[in-house]
C-alpha positions in Angstrom: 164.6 111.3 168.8 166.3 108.0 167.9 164.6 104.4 167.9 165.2 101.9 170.2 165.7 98.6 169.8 163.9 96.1 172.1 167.1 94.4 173.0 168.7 97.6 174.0 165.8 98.6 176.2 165.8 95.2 178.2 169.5 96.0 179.0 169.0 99.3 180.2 166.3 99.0 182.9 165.2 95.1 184.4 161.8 97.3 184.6 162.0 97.4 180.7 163.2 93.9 180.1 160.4 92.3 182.5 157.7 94.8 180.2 159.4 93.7 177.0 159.3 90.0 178.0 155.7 89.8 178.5 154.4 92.1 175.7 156.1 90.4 172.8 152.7 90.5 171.3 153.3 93.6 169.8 155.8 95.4 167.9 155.4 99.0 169.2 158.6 100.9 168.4 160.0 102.3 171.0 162.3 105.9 171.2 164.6 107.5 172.9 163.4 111.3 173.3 165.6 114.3 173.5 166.1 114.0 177.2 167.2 110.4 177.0 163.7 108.8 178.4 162.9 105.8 176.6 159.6 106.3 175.3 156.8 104.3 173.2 156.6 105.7 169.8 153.4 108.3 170.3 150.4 108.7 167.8 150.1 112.1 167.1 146.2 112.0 166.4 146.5 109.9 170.2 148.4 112.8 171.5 146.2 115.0 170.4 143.2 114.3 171.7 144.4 113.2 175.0 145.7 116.3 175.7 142.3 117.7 175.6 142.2 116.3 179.1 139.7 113.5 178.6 141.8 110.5 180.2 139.9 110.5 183.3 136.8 110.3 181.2 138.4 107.6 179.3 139.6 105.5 182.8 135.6 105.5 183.5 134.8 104.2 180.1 137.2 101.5 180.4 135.9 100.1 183.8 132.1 100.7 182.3 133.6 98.3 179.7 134.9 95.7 181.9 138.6 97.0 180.9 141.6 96.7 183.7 145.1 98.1 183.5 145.4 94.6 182.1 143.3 95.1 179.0 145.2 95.4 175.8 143.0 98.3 174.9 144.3 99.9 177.8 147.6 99.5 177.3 147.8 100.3 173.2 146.6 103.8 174.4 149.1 104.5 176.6 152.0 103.1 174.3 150.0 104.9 171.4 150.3 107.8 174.3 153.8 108.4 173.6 154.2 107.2 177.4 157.7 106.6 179.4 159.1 103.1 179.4 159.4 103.8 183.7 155.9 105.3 184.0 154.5 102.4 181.9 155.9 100.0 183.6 154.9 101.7 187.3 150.9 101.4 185.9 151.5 98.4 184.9 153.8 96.3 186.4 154.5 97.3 189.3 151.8 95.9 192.1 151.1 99.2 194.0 149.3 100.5 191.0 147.8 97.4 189.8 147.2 95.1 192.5 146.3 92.7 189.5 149.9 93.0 187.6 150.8 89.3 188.6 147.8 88.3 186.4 148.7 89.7 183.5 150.7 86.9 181.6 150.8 87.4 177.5 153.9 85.2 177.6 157.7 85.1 178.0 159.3 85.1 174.2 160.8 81.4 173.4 164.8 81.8 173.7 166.5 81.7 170.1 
């Protein structure tokens, strides 16, 4: 595993530069795992009790809560997840998954 920085990820991938350019909000590190996927740095106590297959249950809390694949809380946990740059950015981003991706705006980072 090797850390990577957000720079190099937005050169890799446009996927990973459009994520990158609108979640500047945070400063989650992100990897590169020992198959060469580009993943968000997981939480091991995250990990853990995910994989005790309660994500489903958690995807009905979330809309009991009012919570989209737009939420922030949403999206923490799946960073916090350990979760692909790729598969991130197809829940996210990408309009087949989330037919409200165009609405989710934190902001393009101000050029240097």
């Amino acid at each position: 595993m090797t850390i990577v920085t957000r720079e190099e990820a937005s050169e890799i991938a446009e996927d990973y530069k459009e994520i990158l350019d609108k979640e500047w909000h945070h400063d989650h590190e992100i990897i590169r795992d020992d198959n060469g996927t580009l993943r968000w740095k997981q939480n091991p106590k995250v990990r853990e009790i995910i994989d005790k297959g309660i994500l489903n249950g958690l995807w009905y809390l979330f809309h009991t809560m009012g919570l989209t694949k737009n939420s922030e809380e949403v999206r923490k946990l799946y960073r916090d997840m350990g979760y692909s740059l790729s598969g991130y950015w197809e829940i996210f981003f990408w309009e087949v998954n989330n037919e409200d991706a165009h609405l989710y705006r934190k902001g393009k980072r101000k050029k240097k």
